[in-house]
BAFI-3210 file (N, C-alpha, C; in Angstrom, 3 decimals, decimal comma, padded with zeros to 6 digits):
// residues 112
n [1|2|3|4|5|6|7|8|9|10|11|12|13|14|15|16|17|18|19|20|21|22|23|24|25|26|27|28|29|30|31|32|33|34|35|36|37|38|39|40|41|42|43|44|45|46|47|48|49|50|51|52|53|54|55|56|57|58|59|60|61|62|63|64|65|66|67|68|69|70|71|72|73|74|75|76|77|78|79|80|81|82|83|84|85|86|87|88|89|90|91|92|93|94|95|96|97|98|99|100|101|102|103|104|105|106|107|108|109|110|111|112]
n.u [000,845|000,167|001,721|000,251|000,234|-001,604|-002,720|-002,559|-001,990|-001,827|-002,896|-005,156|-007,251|-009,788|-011,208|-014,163|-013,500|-015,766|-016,280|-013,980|-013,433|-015,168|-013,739|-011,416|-013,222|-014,557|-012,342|-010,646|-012,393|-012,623|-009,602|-010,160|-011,470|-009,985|-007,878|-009,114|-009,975|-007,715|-006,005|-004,681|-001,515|000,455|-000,541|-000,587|000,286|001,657|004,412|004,332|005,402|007,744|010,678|011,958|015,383|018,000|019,866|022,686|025,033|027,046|026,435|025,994|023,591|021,410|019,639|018,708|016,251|014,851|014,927|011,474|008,033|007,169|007,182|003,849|000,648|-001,044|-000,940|-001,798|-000,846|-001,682|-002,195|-002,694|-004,903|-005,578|-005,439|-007,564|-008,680|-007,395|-007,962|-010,794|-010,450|-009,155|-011,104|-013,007|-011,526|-011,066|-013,715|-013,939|-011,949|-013,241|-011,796|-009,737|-008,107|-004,410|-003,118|-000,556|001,173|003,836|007,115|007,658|009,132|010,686|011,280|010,321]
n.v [-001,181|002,495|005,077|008,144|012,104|014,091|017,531|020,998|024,779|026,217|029,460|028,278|028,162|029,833|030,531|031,079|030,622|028,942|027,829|026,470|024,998|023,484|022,398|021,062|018,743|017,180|016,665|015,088|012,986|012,217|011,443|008,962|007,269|006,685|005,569|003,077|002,169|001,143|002,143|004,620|006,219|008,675|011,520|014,993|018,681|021,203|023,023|026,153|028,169|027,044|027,496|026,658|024,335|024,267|021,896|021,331|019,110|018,449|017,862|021,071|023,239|025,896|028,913|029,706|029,090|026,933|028,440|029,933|029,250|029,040|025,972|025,579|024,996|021,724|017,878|014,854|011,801|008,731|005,093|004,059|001,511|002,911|005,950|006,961|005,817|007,469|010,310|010,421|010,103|012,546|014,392|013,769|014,596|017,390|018,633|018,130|019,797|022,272|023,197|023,151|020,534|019,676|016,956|014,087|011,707|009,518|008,507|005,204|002,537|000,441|-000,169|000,705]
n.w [000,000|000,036|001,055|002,000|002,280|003,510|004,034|005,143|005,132|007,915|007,639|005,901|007,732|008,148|010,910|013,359|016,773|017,743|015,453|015,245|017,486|016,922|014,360|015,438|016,868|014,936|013,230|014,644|015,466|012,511|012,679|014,476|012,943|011,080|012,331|012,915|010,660|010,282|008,713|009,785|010,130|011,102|012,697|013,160|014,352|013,362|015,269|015,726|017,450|018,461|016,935|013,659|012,860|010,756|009,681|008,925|006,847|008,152|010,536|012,140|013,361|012,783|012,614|010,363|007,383|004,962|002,175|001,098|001,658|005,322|006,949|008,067|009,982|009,437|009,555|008,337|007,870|005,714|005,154|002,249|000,361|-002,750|-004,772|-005,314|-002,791|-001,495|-001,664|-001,141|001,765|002,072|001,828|003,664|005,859|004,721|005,484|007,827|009,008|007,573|005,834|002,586|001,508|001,340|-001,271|-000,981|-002,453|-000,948|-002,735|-003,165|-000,328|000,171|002,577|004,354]
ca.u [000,000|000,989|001,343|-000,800|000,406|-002,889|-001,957|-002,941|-001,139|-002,942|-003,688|-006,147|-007,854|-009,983|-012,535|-014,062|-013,537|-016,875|-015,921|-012,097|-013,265|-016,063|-013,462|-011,063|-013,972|-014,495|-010,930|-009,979|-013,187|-012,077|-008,209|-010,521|-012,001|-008,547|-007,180|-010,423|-009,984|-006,402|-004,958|-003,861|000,180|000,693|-001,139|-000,361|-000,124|003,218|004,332|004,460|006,028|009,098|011,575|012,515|015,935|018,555|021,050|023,792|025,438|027,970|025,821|025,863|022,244|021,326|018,359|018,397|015,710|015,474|013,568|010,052|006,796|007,455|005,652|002,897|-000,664|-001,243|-000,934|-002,095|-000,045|-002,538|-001,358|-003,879|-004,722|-005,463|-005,088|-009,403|-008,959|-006,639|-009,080|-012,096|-010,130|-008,705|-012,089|-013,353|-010,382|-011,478|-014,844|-013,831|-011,307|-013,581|-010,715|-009,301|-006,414|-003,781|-002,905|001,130|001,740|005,195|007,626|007,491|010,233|010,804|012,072|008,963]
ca.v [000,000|003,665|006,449|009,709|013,291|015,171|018,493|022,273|025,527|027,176|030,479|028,283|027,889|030,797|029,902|031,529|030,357|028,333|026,898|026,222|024,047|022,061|021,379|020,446|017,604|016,556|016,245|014,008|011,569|011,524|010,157|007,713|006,391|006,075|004,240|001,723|001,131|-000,137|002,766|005,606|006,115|009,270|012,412|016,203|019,772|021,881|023,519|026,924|028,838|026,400|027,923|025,567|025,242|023,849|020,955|020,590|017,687|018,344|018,291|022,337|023,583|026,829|029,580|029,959|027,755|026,442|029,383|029,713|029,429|028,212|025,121|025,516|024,020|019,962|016,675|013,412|010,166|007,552|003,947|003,499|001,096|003,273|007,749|007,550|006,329|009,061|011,461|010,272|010,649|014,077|015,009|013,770|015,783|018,610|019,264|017,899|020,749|023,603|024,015|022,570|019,557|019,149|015,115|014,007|010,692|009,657|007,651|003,631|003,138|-001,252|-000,593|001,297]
ca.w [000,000|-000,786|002,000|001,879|003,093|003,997|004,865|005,276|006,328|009,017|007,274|005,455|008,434|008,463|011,616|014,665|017,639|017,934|014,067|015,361|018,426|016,359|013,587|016,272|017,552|014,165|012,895|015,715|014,383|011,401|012,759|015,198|012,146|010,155|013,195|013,180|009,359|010,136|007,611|010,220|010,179|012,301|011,970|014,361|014,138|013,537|016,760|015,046|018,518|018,250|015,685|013,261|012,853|009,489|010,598|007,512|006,586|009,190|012,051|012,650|013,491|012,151|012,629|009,169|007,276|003,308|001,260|001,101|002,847|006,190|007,194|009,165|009,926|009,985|008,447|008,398|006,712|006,155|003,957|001,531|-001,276|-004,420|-004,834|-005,056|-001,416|-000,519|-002,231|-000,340|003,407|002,218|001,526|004,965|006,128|004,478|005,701|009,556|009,257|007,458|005,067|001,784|002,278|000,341|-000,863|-001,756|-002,291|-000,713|-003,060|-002,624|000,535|000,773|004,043|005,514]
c.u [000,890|000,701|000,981|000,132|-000,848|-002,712|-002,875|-002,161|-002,451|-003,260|-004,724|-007,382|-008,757|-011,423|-012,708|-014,163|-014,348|-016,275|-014,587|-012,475|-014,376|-015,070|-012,198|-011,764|-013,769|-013,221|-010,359|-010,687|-013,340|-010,639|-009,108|-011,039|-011,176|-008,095|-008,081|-010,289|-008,672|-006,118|-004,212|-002,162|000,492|-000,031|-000,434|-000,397|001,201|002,863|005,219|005,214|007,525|009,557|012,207|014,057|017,064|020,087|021,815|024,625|026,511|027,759|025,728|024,356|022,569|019,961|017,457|017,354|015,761|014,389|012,185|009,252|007,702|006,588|004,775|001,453|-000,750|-001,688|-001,362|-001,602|-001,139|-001,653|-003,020|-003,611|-004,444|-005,614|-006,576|-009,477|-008,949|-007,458|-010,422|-011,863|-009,527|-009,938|-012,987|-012,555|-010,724|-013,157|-015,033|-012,947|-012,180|-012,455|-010,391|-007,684|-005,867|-003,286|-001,424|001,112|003,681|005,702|007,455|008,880|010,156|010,935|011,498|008,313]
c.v [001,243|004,329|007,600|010,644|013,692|016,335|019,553|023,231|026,388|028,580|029,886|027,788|029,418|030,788|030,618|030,734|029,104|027,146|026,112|024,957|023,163|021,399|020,658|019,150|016,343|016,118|014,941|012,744|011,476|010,613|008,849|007,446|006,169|004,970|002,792|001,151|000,776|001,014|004,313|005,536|006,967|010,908|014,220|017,454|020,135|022,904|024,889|028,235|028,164|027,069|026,659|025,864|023,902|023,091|020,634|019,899|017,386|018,196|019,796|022,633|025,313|027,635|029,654|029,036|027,685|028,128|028,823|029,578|028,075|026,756|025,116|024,748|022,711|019,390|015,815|012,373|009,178|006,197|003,626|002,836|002,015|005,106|007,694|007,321|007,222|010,232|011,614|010,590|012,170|014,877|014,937|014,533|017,566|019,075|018,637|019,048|022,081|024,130|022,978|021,513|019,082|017,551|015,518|012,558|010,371|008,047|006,220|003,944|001,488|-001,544|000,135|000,478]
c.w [000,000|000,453|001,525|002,530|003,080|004,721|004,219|005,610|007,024|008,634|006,219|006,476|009,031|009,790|012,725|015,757|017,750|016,456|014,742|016,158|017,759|015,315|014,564|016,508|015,964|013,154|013,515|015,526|013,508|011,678|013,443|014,308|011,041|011,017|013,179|012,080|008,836|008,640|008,070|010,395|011,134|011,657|013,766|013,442|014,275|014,615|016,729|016,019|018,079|017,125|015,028|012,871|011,487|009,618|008,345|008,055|007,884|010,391|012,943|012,318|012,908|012,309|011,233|008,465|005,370|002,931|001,024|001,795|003,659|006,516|008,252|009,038|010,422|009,042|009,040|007,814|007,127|005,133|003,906|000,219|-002,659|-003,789|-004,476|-003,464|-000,867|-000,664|-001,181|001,016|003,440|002,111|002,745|006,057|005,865|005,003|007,351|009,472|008,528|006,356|004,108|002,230|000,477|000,412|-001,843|-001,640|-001,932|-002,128|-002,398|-001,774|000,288|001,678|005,173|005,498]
res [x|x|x|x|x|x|x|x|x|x|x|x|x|x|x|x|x|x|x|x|x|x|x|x|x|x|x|x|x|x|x|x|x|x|x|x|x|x|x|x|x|x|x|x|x|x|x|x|x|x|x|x|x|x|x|x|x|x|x|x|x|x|x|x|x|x|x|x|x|x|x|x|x|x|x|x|x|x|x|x|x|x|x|x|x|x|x|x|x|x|x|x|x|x|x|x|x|x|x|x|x|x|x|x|x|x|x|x|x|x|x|x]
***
């Protein structure tokens, strides 16, 4: 089976308060119903206070980070049979979060 990214950045999360903590409820039963159909992998939220920070090859850390939008928001990795799955849980994704989700399939790994 193929792994999913399911992801968002948090400025597409445009919600008040009241919206924020219902898609909160319903986000979380959508993962309890990935974990039940035996295809959740690991799913969270970037921890957008923490500074991220840019470790080269040498092992020196760095403030500095790669160009471009930072990453922010939240993902989900699910392992699913076919892309129409992935489509159908990004789409249950998307309307437990109130916001559009982006899908990535990751390269085949043999050794995941």
């Amino acid at each position: 089976m193929t792994k999913y990214l399911i992801s968002f950045p948090s400025e597409a999360m445009v919600l008040t308060e009241d919206e924020l903590a219902a898609a909160g409820v319903d986000s979380r039963a959508v993962i309890e119903e990935a974990k039940a159909a035996g295809v959740y992998v690991f799913a969270g939220g970037i921890n957008e206070p923490v500074a991220p920070v840019l470790v080269s090859a040498d092992g020196t850390p760095s403030e500095r980070i790669y160009p471009g939008r930072r990453l922010t928001g939240g993902f989900t990795v699910l392992e699913l049979p076919t892309r129409e799955d992935a489509v159908t849980w990004a789409a249950k994704l998307a309307r437990a979060c109130h916001c559009a989700q982006e899908l990535r399939e990751f390269m085949y790994d043999p050794a995941s």
